[in-house]
C-alpha positions in Angstrom: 5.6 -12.3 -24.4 4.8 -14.4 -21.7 1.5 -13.9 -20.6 0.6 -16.7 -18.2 1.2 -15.1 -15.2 -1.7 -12.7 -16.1 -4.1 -15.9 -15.1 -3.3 -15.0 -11.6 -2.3 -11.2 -11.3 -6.2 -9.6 -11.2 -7.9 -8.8 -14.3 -6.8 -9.9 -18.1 -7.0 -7.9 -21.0 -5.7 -10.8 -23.6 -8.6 -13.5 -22.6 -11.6 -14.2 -25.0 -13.9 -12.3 -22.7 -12.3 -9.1 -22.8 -12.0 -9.1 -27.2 -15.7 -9.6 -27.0 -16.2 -6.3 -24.6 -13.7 -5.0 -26.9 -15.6 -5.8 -30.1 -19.2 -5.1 -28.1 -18.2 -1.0 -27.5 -20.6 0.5 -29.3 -20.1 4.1 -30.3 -17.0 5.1 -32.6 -16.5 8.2 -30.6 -15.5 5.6 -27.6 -13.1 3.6 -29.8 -11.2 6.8 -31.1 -11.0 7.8 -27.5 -9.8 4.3 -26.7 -7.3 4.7 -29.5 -5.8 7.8 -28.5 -5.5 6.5 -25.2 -3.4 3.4 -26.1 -1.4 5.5 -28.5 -0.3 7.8 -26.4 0.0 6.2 -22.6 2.5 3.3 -21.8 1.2 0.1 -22.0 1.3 -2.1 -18.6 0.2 -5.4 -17.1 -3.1 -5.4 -15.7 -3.8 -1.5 -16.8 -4.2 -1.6 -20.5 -6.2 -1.7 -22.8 -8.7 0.6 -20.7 -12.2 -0.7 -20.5 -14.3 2.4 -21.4 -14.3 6.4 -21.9 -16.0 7.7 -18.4 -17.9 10.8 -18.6 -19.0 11.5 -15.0 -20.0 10.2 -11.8 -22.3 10.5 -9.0 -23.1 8.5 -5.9 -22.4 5.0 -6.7 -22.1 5.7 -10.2 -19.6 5.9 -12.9 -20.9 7.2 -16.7 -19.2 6.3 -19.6 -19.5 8.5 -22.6 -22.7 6.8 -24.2 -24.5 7.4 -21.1 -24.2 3.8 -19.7 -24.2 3.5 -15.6 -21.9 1.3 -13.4 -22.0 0.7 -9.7 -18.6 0.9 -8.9 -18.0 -2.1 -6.0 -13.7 -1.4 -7.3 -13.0 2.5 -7.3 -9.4 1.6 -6.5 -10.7 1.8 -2.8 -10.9 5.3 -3.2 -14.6 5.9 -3.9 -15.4 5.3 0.2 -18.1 8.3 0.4 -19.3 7.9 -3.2 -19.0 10.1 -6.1 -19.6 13.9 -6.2 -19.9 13.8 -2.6 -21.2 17.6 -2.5 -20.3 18.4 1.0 -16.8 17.0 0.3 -16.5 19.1 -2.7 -17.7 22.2 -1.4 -15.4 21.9 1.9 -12.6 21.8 -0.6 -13.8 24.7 -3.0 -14.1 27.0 -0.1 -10.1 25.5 0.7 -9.4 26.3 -2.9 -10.3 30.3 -2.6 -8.1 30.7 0.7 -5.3 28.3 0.5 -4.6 25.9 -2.2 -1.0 24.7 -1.7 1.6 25.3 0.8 5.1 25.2 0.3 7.0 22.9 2.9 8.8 25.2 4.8 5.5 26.6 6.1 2.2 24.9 7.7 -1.3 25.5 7.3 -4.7 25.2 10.0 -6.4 22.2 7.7 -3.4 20.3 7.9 -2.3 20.6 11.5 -6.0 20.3 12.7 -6.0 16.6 9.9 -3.1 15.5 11.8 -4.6 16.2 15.8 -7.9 14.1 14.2 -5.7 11.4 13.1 -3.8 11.2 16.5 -7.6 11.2 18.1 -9.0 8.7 16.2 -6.0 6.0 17.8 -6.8 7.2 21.4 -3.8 8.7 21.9 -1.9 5.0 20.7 -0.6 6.7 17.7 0.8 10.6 18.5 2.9 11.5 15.4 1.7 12.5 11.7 3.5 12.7 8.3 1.7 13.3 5.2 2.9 11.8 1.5 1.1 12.4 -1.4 0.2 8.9 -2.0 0.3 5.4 -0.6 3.5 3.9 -2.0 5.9 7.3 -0.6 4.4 6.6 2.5 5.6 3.1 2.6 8.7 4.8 1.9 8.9 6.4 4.9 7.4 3.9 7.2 10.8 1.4 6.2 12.9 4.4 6.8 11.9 5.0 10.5 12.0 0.9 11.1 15.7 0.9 9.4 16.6 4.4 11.7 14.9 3.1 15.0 15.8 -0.6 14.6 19.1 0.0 13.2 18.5 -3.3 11.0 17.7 -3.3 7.7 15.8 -6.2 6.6 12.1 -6.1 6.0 9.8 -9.2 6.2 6.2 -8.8 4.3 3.5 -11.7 2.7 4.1 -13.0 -0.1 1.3 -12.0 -2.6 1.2 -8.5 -0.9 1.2 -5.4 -2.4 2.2 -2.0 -1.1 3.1 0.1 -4.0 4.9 0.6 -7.1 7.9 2.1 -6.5 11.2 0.2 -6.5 11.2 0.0 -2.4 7.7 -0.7 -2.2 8.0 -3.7 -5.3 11.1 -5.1 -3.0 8.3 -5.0 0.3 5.4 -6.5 -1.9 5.3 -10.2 -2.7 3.8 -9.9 -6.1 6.2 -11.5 -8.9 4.5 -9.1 -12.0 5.4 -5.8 -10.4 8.9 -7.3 -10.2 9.1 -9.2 -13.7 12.2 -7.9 -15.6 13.4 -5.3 -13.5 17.1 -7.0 -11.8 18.0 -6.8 -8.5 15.7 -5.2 -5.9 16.6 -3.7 -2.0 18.2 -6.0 -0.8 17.3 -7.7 2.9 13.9 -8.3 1.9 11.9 -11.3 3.2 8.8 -12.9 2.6 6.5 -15.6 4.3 3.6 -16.9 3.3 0.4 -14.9 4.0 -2.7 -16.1 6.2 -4.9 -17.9 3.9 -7.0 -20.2 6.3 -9.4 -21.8 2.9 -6.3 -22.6 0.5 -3.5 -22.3 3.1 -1.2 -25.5 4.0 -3.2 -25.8 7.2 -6.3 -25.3 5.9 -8.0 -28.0 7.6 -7.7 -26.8 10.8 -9.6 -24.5 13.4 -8.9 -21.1 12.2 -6.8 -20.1 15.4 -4.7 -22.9 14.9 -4.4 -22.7 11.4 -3.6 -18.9 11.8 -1.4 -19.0 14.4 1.2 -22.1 11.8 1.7 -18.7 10.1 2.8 -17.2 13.2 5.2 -19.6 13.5 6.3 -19.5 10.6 7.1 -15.6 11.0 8.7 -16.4 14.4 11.3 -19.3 12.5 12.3 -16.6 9.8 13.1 -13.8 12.2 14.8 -16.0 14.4 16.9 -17.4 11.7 17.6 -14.2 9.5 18.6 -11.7 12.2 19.2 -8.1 11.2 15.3 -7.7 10.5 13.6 -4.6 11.7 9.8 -4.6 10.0 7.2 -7.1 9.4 4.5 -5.2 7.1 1.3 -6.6 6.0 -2.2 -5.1 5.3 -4.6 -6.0 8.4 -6.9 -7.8 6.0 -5.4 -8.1 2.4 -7.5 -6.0 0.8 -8.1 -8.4 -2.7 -8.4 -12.1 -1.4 -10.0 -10.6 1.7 -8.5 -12.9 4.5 -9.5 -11.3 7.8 -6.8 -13.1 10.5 -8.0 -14.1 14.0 -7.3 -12.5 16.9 -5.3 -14.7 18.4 -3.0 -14.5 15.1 -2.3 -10.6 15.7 -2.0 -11.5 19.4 0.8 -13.8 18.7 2.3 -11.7 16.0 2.3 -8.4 18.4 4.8 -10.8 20.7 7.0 -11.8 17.8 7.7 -8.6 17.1 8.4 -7.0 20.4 10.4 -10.6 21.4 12.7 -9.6 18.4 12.6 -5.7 18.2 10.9 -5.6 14.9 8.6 -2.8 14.1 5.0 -3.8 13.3 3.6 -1.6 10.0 0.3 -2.4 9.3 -0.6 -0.7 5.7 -4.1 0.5 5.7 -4.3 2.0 2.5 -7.1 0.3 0.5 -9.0 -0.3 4.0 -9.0 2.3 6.4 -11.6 5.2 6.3 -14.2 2.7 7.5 -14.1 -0.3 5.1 -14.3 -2.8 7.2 -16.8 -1.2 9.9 -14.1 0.9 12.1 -12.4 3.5 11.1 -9.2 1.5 11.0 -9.2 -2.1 10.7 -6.3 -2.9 13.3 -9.2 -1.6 16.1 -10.7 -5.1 15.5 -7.4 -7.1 16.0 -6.9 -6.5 19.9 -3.3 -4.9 19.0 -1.7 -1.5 18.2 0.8 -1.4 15.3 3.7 0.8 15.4 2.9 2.6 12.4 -0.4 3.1 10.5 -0.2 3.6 6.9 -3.4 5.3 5.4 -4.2 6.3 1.5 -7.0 6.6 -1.3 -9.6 7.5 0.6 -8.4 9.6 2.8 -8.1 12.0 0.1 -12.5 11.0 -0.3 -11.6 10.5 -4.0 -10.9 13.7 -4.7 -7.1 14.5 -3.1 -3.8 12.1 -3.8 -3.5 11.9 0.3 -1.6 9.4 2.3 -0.1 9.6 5.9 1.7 7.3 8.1 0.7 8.0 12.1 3.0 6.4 14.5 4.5 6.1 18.2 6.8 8.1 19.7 9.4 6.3 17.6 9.3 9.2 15.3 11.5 11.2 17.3 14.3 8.9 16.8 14.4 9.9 13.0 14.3 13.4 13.4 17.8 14.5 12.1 16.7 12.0 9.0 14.6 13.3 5.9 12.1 11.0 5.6 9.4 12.5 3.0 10.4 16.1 2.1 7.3 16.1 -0.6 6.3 18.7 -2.6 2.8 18.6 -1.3 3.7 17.1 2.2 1.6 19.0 3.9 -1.5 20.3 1.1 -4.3 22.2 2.8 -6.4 20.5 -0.2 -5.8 17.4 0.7 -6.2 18.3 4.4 -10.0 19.6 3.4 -11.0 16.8 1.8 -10.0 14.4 4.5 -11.5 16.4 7.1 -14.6 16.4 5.4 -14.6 12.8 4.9 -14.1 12.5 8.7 -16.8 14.9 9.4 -19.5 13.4 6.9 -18.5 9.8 8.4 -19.5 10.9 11.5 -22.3 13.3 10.9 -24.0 10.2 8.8 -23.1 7.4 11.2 -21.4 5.5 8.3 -19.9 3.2 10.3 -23.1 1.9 12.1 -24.0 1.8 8.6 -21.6 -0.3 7.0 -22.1 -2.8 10.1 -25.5 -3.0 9.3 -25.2 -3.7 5.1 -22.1 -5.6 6.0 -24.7 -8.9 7.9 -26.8 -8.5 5.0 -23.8 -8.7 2.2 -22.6 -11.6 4.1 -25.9 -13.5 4.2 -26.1 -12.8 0.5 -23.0 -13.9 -0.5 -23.3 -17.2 2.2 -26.7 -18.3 -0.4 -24.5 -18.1 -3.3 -22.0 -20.5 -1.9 -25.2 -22.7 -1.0 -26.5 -22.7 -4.2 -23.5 -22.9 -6.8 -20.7 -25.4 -6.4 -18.4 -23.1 -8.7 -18.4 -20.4 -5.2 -15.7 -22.6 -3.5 -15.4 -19.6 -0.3 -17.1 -16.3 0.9 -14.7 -13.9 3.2 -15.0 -10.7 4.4 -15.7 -7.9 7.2 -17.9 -5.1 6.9 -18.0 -4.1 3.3 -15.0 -5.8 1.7 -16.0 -9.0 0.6 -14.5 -12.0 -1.6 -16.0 -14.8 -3.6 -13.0 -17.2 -4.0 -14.8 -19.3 -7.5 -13.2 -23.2 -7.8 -13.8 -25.7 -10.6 -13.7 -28.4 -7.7 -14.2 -27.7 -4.1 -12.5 -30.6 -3.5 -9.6 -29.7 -5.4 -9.6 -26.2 -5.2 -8.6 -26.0 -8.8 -9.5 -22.2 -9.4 -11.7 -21.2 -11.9 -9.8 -18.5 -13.7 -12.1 -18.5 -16.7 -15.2 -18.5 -14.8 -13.9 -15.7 -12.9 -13.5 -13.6 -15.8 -16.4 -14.2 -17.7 -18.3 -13.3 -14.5 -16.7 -10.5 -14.0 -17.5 -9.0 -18.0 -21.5 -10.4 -17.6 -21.5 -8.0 -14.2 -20.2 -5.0 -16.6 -22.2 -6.0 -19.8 -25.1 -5.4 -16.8 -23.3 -2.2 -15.0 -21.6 -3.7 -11.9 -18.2 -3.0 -11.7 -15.8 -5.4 -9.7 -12.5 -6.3 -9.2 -10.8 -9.8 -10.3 -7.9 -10.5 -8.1 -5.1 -13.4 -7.9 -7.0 -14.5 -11.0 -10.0 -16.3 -9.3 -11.3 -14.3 -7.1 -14.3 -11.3 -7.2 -13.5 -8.4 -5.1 -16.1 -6.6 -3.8 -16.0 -2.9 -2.2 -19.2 -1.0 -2.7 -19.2 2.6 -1.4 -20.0 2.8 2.5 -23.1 5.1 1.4 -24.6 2.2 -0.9 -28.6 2.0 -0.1 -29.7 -1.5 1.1 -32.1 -1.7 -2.2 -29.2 -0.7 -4.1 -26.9 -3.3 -2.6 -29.1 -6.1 -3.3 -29.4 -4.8 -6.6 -25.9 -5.2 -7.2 -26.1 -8.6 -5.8 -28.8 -9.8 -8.2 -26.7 -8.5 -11.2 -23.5 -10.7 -9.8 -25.8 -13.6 -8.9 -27.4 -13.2 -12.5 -23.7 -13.6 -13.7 -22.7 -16.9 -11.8 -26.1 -18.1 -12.7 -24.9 -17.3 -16.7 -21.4 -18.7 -16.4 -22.5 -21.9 -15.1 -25.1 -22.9 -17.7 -22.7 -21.8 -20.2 -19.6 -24.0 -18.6 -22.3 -27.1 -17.6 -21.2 -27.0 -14.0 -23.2 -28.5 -11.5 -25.5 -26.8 -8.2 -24.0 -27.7 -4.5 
């Protein structure tokens, strides 16, 4: 098999440093678990081998069975309000002795009243709700109302994107392991390259200017492909962590309406307050189309995802667009308007605005310090530590990467690798400050190791 693609398609479980986690597991309870697991599950790029057995969590915690702790800074971006969030959990127990699910010819109070809070939250910019029961259906739907409104059929996304796993959503993304080996996918869809202002072609210049090439760039495909009706893109990718200018969304809201294409911004991994508003797009100075929201709008506890979206809905009305089992699940609908009420009720947001200066100023020293830290990116608390073997090169440091990323778990901070050289980081909005910078010594510790051990030099 050809495994070299998995040097730049998030974490590896072939490398050196993941046989000696493997052989480090301590108990044999954990290994038969492990066992069972691989013996029964499919095995998948990027997924298997699993790491550990988890036990439980709490807070900012996971457990694995031997009673080890990890601060969780990956929780596939669903762990927002921490772990056994008890006035999550109770909201949705009480949910769970009146009305647990809801067929889809009927509707339900928590649902409807999830939907108005939605609509709220956009001022009024977004006034129509539907519900999916996970990120990648919703997706699904969002291309359907651009190919129903537009009457065009193309899509244009980043390359490097993701937006789920389904066949549709692979065609969208721009990431060539989902689509390794499976033949033709939908056709009509386009890719461009994706804002990436430190390792970008235009890289040297001013970040406007350098943002707004891409711009460009967008504008020559459309205007060269016809027949394309919706450019989708995360507002800030959520694993390399480039955060576009404003005057990039500026130009890219112009492009769209100049050509009629519909502008689908996928929030899935980010909204809920990761980067310090509730939605991201509220820091761009634009208003997409449609909003796509998932994982933690469920607060870790539901499969929840919804698309919320102009007027444009109406258009689509004699089409089926979702027609999901749980489309509308009063479960789901509890959790999230929990999560909405505990956001608010503990100022999260002026919270994560507050941690989010002192992650930055963290991260910044580290760059100082070691040479191998090539760039630090982020906004509120979703951050990335792009690690180079030269920064004059940009060579990424793949290896480094990894062996950082399994000294952070041999000391209990769990983190994400992503396009093979860079750390993800996404704590939980409820992280303390102490705890914070204790999560920050532990990856600082890890550089620290990884560069005595390699023999690279200090900036």
């Amino acid at each position: 098999m050809d495994t070299a693609y998995l040097d730049t398609e998030g974490d590896t479980n072939l490398n050196e440093a993941r046989q000696a986690w493997d052989n480090n597991i301590s108990t044999g309870e954990t290994r038969e678990i492990l066992r069972r697991d691989e013996d029964c599950f499919l095995h998948q790029a990027l997924s298997t081998p699993c790491l550990d057995v988890l036990r439980s969590s709490n807070d900012i915690y996971l457990y694995n069975e031997a009673g080890k702790s990890y601060m969780d800074f990956h929780g596939n971006n669903v762990h927002q309000l921490g772990y056994n969030n008890r006035y999550i959990i109770e909201r949705v127990k009480a949910q769970l002795d009146s009305l647990a699910f809801c067929p889809r010819r009927f509707t339900n109070r928590p649902i409807v009243a999830l939907a108005e809070r939605l609509i709220a939250l956009t001022n009024q910019a977004l006034t129509r709700v539907l519900f999916a029961p996970g990120g990648t259906s919703a997706i699904s739907m969002a291309l359907k109302i651009a190919r129903v409104y537009t009457g065009k059929h193309k899509t244009i996304a980043l390359y490097d994107s993701f937006h789920g796993a389904s066949m549709d959503s692979i065609a969208l993304g721009g990431e060539e392991v989902f689509q390794r080996g499976l033949g033709p996918l939908l056709p009509g869809s386009l890719h461009v390259p994706p804002v990436d202002t430190y390792r970008g072609l235009w890289y040297k210049a001013e970040q406007e200017q350098a943002d707004l090439a891409y711009a460009d760039y967008l504008e020559y495909v459309l205007h060269k492909e016809g027949d394309i009706g919706a450019f989708v893109l995360e507002t800030v990718r959520s694993t390399t962590v480039h955060v576009p200018s404003k005057a990039y969304w500026k130009r890219v809201r112009e492009i769209c309406d100049r050509y009629g294409v519909l502008l689908i911004l996928d929030e899935i991994p980010i909204g809920m307050g990761r980067t310090g508003t509730m939605f991201a797009y509220e820091q761009t100075g634009i208003e997409p189309d449609i909003l796509v929201l998932g994982k933690g709008l469920g607060a870790g506890i539901m499969p929840l995802a919804a698309i919320v979206c102009k007027e444009i809905y109406n258009v689509a009305a004699d089409i089926s667009l979702g027609h999901f089992t749980h489309e509308k699940s009063p479960l789901g609908a509890a959790a999230a308007l929990a999560a909405l009420d505990f956001m608010e009720q503990e100022k999260t947001l002026a919270h994560v605005q507050v941690l989010s200066a002192y992650m930055q100023s963290r991260l910044l020293s580290f760059k100082e310090k070691y040479s191998i830290v090539g760039d630090v990116r982020g906004v509120g608390l979703l951050w990335a530590v792009e690690l180079v073997n030269d920064r004059s090169t940009k060579e990424k440091a793949t290896t480094a990467a990894t062996d950082v990323l399994y000294g952070c778990l041999h000391n209990g901070l769990s983190l994400k690798v992503s396009d093979g050289n860079i750390l993800s980081l996404y704590p939980p909005l409820i992280i303390t400050k102490d705890a914070l910078a204790a999560a920050l010594d532990i990856l600082e510790a890890a550089l620290a190791t990884v560069i005595l051990k390699e023999g690279a030099s200090h900036a």
